[in-house]
Phi, psi and omega in degrees: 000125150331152155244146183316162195191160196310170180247129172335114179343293174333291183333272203290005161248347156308293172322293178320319198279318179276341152333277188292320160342274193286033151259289183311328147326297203307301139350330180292329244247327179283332167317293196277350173298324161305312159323308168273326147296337186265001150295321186309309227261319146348283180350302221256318215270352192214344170085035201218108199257117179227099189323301148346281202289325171306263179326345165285327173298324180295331177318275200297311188287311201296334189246009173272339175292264161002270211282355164249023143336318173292324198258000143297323176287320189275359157258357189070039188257011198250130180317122187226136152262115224248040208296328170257320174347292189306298196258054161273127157307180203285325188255003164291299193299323200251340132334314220259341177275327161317275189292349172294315216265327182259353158259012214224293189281314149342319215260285163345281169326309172287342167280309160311325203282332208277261262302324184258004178295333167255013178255331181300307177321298174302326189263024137249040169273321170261002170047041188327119194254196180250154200262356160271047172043023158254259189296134171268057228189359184297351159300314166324297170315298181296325142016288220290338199272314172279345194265315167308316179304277224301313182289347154272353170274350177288321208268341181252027151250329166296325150343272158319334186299293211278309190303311178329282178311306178267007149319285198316332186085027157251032200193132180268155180245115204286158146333094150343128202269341170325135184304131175305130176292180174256000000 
């Protein structure tokens, strides 16, 4: 058996790359919580109503979902029921994340990606507007539906990397972060 060693440039530039996404998504989030106060408070406080601001909130949430799915997957942050999961050694976990990202998440994602490609297509063709005079960008929006696809096939190909590696025992393998049962 080898010993472990650093993870491969690919790696850490896959990571790295679904990092900075999801800080900056993140970031949105404070945005759009302003945003949605300064409608409340328009709303109630002067009776002055904005289609505009509304629907930038539906944006921003729609794209705070969307594009930070990957950095949620790179954080291990998406709900897993794991009744075994935890007490699998380090390379029982990454088989079992292996066969997750190449039967389950790999699969999905390309299903999405081909199932919306013509609807992303179509509205931009016609350059889909909101049909309440507000943002004139719902292409845009829908956008959010491939860029969500392409950044999760980056981030569970950076997966496949990382598992690949510690089967083999060139990657140490965490813990699982999830509470120890009693």
């Amino acid at each position: 058996m080898r010993p472990p060693t650093r993870e491969p440039a690919l790696l850490r530039g896959l990571d790295a790359f679904t990092d900075r996404i999801g800080q900056a998504i993140a970031w949105l989030v404070i945005v759009m919580m302003a945003v949605q106060f300064a409608i409340v408070v328009m709303r109630y406080a002067f009776n002055i109503h904005s289609t505009v601001m509304q629907e930038s909130v539906m944006y921003m949430h729609a794209a705070v979902f969307m594009l930070g799915a990957a950095w949620t997957l790179r954080r291990d942050g998406h709900v897993r029921v794991d009744i075994f999961y935890r007490r699998l050694s380090a390379r029982g976990r990454a088989w079992i994340d292996l066969c997750g990202t190449l039967f389950l998440l790999i699969p999905v994602v390309l299903f999405i990606g081909i199932g919306s490609y013509g609807y992303v297509r179509s509205s931009w063709a016609i350059t889909e507007r909101s049909p309440d005079g507000g943002i004139p960008g719902v292409y845009l929006l829908k956008s959010l539906i491939l860029a969500m696809m392409a950044l999760l096939l980056i981030q569970g190909i950076a997966q496949l990397i990382r598992q690949v590696l510690v089967i083999r025992h060139r990657l140490p393998g965490k813990s699982p972060d999830h509470e120890e049962l009693v």
